[in-house]
MARMARDREN-685817 format. One record per residue: residue number from 1; residue in one letter; chain; x, y, z of N, C-alpha, C in turn. Coordinates in Angstrom, 1 decimal. Layout:
# residues N
> n / res / chain / nc1 / nc2 / nc3 / cac1 / cac2 / cac3 / cc1 / cc2 / cc3
> NUM / A / A / X / Y / Z / X / Y / Z / X / Y / Z
...
This chain:
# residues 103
> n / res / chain / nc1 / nc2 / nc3 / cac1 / cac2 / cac3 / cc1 / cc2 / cc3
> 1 / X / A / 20.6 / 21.7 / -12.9 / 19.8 / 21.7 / -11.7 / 18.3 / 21.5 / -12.0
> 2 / X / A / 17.7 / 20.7 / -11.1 / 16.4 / 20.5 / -11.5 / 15.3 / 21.7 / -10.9
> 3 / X / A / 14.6 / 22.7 / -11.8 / 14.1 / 23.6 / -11.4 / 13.3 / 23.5 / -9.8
> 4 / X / A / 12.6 / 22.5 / -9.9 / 12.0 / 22.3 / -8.8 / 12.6 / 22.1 / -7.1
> 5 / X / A / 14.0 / 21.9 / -7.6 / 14.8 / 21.5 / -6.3 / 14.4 / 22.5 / -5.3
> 6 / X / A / 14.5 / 22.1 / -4.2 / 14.1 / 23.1 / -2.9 / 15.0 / 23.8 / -3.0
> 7 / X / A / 14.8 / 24.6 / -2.3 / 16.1 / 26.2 / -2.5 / 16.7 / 25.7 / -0.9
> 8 / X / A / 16.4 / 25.4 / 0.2 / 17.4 / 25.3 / 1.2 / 17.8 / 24.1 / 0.6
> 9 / X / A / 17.4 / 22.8 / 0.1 / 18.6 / 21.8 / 0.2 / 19.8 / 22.4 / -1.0
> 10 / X / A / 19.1 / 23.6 / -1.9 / 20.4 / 24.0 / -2.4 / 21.1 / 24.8 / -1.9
> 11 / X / A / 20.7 / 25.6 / -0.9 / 21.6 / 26.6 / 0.2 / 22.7 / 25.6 / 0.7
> 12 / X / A / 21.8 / 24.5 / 1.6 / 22.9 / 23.9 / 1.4 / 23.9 / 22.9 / 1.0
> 13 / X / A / 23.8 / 22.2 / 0.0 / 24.9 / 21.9 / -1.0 / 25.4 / 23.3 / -1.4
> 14 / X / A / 25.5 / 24.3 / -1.6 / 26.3 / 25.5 / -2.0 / 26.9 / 26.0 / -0.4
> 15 / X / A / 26.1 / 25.4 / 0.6 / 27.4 / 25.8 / 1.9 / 28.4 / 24.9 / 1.8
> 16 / X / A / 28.1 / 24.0 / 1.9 / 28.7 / 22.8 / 2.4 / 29.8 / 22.4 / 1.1
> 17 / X / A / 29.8 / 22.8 / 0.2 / 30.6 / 23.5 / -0.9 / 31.7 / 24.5 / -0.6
> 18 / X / A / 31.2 / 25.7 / -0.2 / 32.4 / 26.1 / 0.5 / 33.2 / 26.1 / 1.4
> 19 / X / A / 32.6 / 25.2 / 2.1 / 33.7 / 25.0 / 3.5 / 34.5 / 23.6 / 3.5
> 20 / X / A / 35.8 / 23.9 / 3.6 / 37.3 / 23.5 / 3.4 / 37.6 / 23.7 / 4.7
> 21 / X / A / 37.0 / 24.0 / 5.8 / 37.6 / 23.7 / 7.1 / 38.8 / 24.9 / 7.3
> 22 / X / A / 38.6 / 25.7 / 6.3 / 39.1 / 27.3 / 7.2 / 38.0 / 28.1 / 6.7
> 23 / X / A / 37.0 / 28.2 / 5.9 / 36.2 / 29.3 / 5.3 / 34.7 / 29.4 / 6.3
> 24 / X / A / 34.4 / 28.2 / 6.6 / 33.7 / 27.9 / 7.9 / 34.0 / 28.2 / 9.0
> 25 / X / A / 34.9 / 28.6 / 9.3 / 35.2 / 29.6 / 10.6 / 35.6 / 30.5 / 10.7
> 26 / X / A / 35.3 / 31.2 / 9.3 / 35.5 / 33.0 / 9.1 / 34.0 / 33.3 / 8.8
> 27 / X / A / 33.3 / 32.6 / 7.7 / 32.3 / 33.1 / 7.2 / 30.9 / 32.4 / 7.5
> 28 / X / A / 30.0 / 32.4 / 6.6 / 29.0 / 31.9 / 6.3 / 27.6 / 32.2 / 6.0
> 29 / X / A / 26.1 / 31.2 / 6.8 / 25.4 / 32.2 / 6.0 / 24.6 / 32.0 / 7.8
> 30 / X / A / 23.9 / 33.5 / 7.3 / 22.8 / 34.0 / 8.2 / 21.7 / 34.4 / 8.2
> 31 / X / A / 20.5 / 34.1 / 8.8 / 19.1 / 34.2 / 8.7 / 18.4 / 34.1 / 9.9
> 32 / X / A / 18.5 / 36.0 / 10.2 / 17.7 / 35.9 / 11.3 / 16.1 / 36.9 / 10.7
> 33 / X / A / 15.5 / 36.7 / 12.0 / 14.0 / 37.5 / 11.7 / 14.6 / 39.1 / 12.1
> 34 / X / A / 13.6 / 39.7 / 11.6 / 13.5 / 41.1 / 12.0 / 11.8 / 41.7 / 13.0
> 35 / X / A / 11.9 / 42.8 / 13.2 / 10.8 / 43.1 / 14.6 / 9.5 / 43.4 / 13.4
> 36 / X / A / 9.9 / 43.8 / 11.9 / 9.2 / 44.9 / 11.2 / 7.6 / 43.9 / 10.9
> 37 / X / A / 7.2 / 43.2 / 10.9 / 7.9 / 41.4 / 10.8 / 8.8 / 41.2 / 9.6
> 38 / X / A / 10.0 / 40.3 / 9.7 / 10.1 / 39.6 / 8.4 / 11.6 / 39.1 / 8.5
> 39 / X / A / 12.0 / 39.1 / 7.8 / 13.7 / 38.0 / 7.7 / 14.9 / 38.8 / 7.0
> 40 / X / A / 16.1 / 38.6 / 7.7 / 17.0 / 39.6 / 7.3 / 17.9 / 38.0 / 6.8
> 41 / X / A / 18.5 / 37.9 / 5.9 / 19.8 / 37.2 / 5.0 / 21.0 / 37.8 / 4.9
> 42 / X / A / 22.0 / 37.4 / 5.5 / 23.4 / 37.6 / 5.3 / 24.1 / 36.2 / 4.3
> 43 / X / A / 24.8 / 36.0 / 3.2 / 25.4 / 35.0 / 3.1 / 27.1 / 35.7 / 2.4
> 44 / X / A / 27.9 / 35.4 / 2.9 / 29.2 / 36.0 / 3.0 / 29.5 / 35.2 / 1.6
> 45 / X / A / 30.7 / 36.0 / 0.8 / 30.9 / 35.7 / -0.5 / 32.5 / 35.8 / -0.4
> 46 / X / A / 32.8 / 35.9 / 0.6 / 34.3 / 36.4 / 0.5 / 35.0 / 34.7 / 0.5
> 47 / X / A / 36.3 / 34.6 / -0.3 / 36.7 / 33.6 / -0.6 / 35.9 / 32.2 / -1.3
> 48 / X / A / 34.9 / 32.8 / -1.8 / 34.0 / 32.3 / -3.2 / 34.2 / 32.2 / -4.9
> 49 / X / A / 33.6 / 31.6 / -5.2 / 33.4 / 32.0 / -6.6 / 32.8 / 33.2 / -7.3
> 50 / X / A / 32.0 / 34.1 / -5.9 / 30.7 / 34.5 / -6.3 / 31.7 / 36.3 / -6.1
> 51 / X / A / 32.6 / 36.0 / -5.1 / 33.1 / 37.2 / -4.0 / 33.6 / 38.8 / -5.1
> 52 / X / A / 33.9 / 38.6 / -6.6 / 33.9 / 39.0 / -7.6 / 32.6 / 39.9 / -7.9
> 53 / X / A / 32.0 / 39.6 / -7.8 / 30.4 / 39.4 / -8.2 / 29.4 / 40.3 / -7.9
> 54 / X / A / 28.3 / 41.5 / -8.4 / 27.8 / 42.4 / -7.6 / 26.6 / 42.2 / -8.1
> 55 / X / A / 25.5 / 41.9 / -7.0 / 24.5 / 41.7 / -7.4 / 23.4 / 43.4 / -7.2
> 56 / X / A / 23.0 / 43.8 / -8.4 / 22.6 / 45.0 / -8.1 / 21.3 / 45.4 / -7.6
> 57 / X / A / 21.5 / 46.2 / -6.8 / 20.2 / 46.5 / -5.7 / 19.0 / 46.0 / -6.3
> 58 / X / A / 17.9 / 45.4 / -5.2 / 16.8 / 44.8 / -5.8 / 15.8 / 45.8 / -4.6
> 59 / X / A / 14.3 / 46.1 / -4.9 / 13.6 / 46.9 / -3.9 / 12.2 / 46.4 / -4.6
> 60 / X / A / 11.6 / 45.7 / -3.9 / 10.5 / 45.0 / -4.3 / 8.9 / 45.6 / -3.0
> 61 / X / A / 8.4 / 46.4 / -3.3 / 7.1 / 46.3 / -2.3 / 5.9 / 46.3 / -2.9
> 62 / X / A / 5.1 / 44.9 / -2.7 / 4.3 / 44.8 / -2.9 / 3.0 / 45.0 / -2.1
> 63 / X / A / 3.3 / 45.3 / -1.1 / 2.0 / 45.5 / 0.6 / 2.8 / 45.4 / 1.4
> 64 / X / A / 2.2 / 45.7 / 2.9 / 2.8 / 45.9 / 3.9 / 3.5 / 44.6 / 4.8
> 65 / X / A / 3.3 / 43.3 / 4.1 / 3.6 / 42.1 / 4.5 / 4.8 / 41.1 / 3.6
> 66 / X / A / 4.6 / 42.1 / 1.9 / 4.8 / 41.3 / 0.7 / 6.5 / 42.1 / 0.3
> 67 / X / A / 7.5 / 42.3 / 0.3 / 8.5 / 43.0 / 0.1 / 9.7 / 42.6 / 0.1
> 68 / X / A / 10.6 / 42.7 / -0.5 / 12.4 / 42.0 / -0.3 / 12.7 / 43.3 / -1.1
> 69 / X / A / 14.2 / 43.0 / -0.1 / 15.8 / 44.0 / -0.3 / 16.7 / 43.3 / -0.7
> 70 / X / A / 17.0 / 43.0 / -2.1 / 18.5 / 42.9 / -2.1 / 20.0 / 43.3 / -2.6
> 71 / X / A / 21.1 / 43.0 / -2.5 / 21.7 / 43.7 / -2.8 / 23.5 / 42.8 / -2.3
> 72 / X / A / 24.4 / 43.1 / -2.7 / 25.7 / 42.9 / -2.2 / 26.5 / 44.3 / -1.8
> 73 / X / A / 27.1 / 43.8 / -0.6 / 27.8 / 44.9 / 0.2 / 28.8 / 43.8 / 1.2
> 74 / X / A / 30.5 / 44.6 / 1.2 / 31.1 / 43.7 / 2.3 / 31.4 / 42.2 / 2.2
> 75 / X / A / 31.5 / 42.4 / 0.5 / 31.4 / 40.7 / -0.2 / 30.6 / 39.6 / 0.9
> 76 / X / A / 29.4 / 40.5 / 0.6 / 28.0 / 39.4 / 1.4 / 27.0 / 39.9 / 0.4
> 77 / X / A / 26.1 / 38.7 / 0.3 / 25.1 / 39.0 / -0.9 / 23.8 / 39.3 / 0.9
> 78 / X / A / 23.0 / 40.4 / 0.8 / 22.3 / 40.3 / 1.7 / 20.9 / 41.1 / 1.7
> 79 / X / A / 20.0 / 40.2 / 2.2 / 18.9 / 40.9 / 2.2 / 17.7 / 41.0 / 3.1
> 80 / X / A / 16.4 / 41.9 / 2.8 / 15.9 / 41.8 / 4.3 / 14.4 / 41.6 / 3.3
> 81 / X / A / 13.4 / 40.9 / 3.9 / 12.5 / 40.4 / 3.3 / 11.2 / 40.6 / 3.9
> 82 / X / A / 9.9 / 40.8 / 3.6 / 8.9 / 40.4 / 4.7 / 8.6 / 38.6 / 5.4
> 83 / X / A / 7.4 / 38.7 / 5.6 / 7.3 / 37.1 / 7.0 / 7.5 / 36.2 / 6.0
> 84 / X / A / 6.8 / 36.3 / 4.6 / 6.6 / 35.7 / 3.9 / 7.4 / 35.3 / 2.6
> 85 / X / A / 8.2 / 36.2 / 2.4 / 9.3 / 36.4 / 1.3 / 10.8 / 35.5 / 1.9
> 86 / X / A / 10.6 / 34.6 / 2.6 / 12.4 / 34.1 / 2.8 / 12.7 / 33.2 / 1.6
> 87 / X / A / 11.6 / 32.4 / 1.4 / 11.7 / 31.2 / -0.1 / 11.8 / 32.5 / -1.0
> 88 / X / A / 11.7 / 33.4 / -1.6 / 11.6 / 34.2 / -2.8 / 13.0 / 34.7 / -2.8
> 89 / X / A / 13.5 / 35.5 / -1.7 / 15.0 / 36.3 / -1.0 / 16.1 / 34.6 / -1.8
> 90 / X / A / 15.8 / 33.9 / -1.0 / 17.3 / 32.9 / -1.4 / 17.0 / 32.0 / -2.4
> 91 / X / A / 15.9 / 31.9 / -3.4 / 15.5 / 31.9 / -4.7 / 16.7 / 32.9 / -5.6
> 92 / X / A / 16.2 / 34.1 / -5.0 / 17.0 / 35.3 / -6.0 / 18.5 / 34.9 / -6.2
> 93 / X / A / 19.3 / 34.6 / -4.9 / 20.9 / 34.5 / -4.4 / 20.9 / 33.0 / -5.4
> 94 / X / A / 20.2 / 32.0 / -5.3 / 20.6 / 30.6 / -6.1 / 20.6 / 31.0 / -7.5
> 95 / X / A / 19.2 / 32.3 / -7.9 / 19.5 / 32.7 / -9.6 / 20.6 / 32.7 / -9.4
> 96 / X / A / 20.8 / 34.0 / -9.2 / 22.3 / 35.2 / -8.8 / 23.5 / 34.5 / -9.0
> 97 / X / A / 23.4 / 32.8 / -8.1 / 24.5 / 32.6 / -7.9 / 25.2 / 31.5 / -9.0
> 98 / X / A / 23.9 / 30.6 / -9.4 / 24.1 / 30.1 / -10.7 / 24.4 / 30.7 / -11.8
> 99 / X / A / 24.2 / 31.3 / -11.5 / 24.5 / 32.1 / -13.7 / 26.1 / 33.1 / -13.5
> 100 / X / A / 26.7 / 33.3 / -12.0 / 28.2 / 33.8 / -12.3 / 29.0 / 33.1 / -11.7
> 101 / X / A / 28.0 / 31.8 / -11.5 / 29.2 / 30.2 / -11.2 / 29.8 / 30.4 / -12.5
> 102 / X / A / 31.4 / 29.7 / -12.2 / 32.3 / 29.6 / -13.0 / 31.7 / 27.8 / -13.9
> 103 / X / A / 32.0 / 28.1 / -15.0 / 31.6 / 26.8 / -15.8 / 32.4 / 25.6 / -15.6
């Protein structure tokens, strides 16, 4: 992978990877805002490569704008981030997710 790749066009080639036309209509991924300001991440891991896989709690605060949560729960890797942290949050999930892809 070339470092520089954008992290959504890798979100999605890694969705669009797992959907087989039944996993797509159980699961997937989610990104909505939150009131605190900032962005909450769900991306469901169940029937993955990844769904094995525990990513261990992450708690980052840097200021009252600057901060991410993450963590796996409910074979969903998920997290909640400030306004400015969504590129940093699914940066983490593409590490995460590259290094316990199967070879």
């Amino acid at each position: 992978m070339n470092g520089d790749e954008n992290v959504l066009d890798w979100l999605q080639g890694w969705y669009a990877a797992q959907c087989d036309e039944d996993w797509e209509h159980e699961w997937g991924v989610k990104i909505e805002t939150l009131d605190n300001p900032g962005w909450a991440v769900r991306i469901d891991l169940e029937e993955t490569d990844l769904e094995e896989h525990a990513f261990p709690r992450l708690d980052i605060e840097r200021g009252k704008d600057d901060w991410l949560m993450a963590w796996t729960s409910d074979m969903a890797f998920r997290a909640a981030c400030g306004p400015g942290n969504l590129t940093e949050v699914l940066g983490l999930f593409r590490r995460w997710a590259m290094e316990n892809a199967p070879l």
